[in-house]
KOLLUM-77486 format. One line per 3 residues: number of its first residue (from 1); their letters; for each residue x, y, z of C-alpha. Coordinates in steps of 0.25 Angstrom, whole numbers. Layout:
N
NUM) a) X:Y:Z  ...
***
This chain:
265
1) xxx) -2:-108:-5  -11:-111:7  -14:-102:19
4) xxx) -19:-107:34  -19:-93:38  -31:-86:40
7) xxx) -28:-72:37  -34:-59:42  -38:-48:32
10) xxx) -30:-35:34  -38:-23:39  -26:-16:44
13) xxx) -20:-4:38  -9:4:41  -9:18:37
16) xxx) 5:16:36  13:5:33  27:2:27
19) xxx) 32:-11:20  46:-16:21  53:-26:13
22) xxx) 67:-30:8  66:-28:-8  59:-19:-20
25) xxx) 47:-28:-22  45:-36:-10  32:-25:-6
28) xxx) 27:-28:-18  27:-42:-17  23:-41:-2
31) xxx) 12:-32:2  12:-22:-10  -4:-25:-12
34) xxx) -5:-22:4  2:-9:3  -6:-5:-9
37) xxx) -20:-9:-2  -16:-1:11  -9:14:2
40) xxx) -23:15:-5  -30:12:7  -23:26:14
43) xxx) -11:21:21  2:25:17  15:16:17
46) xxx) 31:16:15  39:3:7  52:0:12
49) xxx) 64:-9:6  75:-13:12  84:-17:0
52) xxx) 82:-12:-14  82:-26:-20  97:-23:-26
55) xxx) 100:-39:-25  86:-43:-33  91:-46:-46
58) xxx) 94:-59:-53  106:-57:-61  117:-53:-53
61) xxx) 124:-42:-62  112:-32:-58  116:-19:-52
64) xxx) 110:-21:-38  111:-5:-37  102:-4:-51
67) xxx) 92:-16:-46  91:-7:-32  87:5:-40
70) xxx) 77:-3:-49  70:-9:-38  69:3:-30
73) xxx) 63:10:-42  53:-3:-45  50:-2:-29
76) xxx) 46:13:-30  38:12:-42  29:0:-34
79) xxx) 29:7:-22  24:19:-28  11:8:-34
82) xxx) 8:3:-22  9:16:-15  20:17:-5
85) xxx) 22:31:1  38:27:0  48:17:-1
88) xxx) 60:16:7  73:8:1  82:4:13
91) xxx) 94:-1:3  98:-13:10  105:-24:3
94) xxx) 95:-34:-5  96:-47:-1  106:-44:11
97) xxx) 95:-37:18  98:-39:33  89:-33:46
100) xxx) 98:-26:52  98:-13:62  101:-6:49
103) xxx) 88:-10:42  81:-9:54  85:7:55
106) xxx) 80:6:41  67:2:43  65:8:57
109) xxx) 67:22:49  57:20:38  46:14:48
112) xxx) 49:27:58  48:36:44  36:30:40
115) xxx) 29:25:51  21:14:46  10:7:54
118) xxx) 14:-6:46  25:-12:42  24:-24:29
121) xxx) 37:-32:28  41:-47:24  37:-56:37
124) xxx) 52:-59:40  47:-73:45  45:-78:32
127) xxx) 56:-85:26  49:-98:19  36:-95:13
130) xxx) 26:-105:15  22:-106:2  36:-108:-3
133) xxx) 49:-99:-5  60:-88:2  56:-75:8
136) xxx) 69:-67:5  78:-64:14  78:-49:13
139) xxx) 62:-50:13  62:-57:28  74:-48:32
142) xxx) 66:-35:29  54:-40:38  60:-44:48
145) xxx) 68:-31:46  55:-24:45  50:-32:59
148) xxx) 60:-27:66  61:-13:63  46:-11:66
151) xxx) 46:-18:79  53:-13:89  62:-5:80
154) xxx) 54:7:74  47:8:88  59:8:97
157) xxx) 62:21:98  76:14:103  79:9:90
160) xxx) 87:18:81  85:30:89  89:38:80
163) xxx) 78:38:69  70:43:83  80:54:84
166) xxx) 79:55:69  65:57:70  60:43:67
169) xxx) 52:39:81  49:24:83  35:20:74
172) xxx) 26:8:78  23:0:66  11:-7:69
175) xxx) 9:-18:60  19:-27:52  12:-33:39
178) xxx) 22:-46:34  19:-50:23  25:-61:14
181) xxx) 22:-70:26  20:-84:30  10:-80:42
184) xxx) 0:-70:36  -10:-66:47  -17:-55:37
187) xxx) -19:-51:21  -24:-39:14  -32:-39:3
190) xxx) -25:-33:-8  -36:-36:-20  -36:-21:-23
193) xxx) -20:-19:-23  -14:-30:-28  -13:-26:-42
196) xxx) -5:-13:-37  4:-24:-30  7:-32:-43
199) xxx) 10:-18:-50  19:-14:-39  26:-27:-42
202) xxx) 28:-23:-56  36:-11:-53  46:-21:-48
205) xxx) 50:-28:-64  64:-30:-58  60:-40:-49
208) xxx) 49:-47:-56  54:-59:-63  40:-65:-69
211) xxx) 30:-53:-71  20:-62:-78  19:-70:-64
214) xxx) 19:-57:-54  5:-56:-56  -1:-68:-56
217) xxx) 7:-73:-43  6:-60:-35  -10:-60:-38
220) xxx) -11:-76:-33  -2:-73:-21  -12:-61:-18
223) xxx) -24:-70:-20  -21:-83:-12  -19:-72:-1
226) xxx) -31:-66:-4  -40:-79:-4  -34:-80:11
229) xxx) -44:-68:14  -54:-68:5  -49:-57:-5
232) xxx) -42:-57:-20  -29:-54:-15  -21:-53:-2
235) xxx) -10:-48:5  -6:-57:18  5:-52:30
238) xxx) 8:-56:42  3:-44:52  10:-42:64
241) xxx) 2:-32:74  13:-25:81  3:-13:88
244) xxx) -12:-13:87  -19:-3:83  -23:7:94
247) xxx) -38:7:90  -47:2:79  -45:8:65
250) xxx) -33:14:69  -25:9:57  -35:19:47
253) xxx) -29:30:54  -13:27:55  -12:33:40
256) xxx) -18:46:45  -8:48:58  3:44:52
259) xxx) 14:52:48  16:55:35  33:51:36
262) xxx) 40:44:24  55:36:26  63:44:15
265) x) 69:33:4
***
C-alpha cells in the first residue's frame, strides 16, 4: 500500500464526541482504537447504529430478527470495552438503508440529545478504495447521512421544529472525523488502545469469518498507518473543520461544560 499523503498528528480532542455508522462492527473496524484513546483521556462519547445488521448473515434461512438481537448484544458487549457512555440502535433496514428525512430526524435527535463536539462517520465519498475493493453501500449512506444532519440540520433551529419545541435546541458539532477514507489529512496514534480495539472486535464472533486472521491484519493495517507518523500504530481520518475553536486550548475544557444528556436506546 503506498501513501503520498503527508499526514498531521492529531492533537484535537473533543470532550464529547459521537460516532455513527450503518452496521454492529463497523466502529470497531473503524475508529474503535480512536475512541478508546480519547474515553481514557476524559472525554466521554455516544455510538450510534443505524441498522442492526439483520441482513449480515451468509445463509439465507437465518432469522434476521434473531441476527438483529445477536448483533445488538455483541455491539453492547464491545461498546461497553471501548467505553462508550451509550448506544443508540436507530432500526433501519440492513442493507436497504436510505438517507432520508426520516433518518435524518433520527440522527438530528441523537446529536441534539448528546450534543457532541465531534461526529466519526464513514467519508461518504469513498466508493473505491484505493488500495483495492467496495465500501458498502449502507457504510457511504450513513456518512453522508451523518454529513447532512450535522450540517445545517442539527443547527438550523428550522429543521424539525419540533424536537426545538420538544426540548432539543439546535447543537453545532464542530468537527467531523471520516474515516475509512481515501483522503486522510490526520491519524491518531493508537499504540496504547489497539489491543482494546481488537478485543472489541472479538465481542463481534457472528461476523467474524477468519479469527486467526483478525489480528494479524487489523495490527498491519494500524502499523502501515502508524509508520505515516512515526508511531506503532495509527488511526487516519479525514477532518473537516466546521467551526474553529474560539480560543487556544479550548477543546480541554468542552467535557467540563457540557451537559451531561444522554439519547435514550
Amino acid at each position: 500500500m503506498t501513501h503520498d499523503t503527508v499526514l498531521a498528528v492529531n492533537t484535537w480532542r473533543p470532550g464529547r464526541f459521537m460516532v455513527i455508522v450503518a452496521h454492529p462492527d463497523d466502529a470497531d473496524f473503524g475508529p474503535a482504537a480512536t475512541a478508546a484513546r480519547w474515553i481514557d483521556e476524559g472525554s466521554e462519547a455516544w455510538l450510534v447504529c443505524c441498522t442492526s445488521g439483520d441482513a449480515g448473515a451468509d445463509d439465507w434461512r437465518q432469522d434476521p430478527l434473531e441476527l438483529a438481537a445477536t448483533r445488538e448484544s455483541e455491539q453492547r458487549e464491545a461498546a461497553r470495552i471501548i467505553g462508550y457512555a451509550g448506544i443508540s440502535f436507530l432500526h433501519q433496514p440492513d442493507g436497504a438503508l436510505a438517507n432520508d428525512l426520516a433518518l435524518r430526524e433520527q440522527l438530528v435527535r441523537e446529536i441534539r440529545t448528546f450534543r457532541p463536539d465531534a461526529v466519526l462517520c464513514v467519508d461518504p465519498e469513498t466508493v473505491f478504495y484505493t488500495d483495492g475493493g467496495v465500501n458498502h453501500v449502507d457504510h457511504r449512506t450513513a456518512g453522508l447521512a451523518a454529513v447532512d444532519a450535522v450540517y445545517p440540520a442539527a443547527r438550523n433551529a428550522m429543521a424539525f421544529p419540533w424536537l426545538a419545541r420538544d426540548g432539543l435546541a439546535p447543537h453545532n458539532v464542530r468537527r467531523l472525523f471520516l474515516f475509512w477514507t481515501n483522503r486522510p489529512t490526520a491519524a491518531v496514534d493508537v499504540g496504547a488502545t489497539l489491543d482494546r480495539k481488537l478485543e472489541a472486535l472479538r465481542a463481534h464472533p457472528s461476523q467474524i469469518r477468519q479469527p486467526e486472521r483478525l489480528e494479524p491484519r487489523i495490527r498491519e493495517w494500524a502499523r502501515e498507518e502508524g509508520e505515516r507518523i512515526g508511531v506503532e500504530a495509527a488511526e487516519v481520518f479525514r477532518v473537516v473543520v466546521i467551526d474553529e475553536d474560539e480560543e487556544p486550548g479550548a477543546d480541554a475544557a468542552m467535557a467540563a461544560e457540557a451537559a451531561p444528556v444522554k439519547p435514550a436506546g
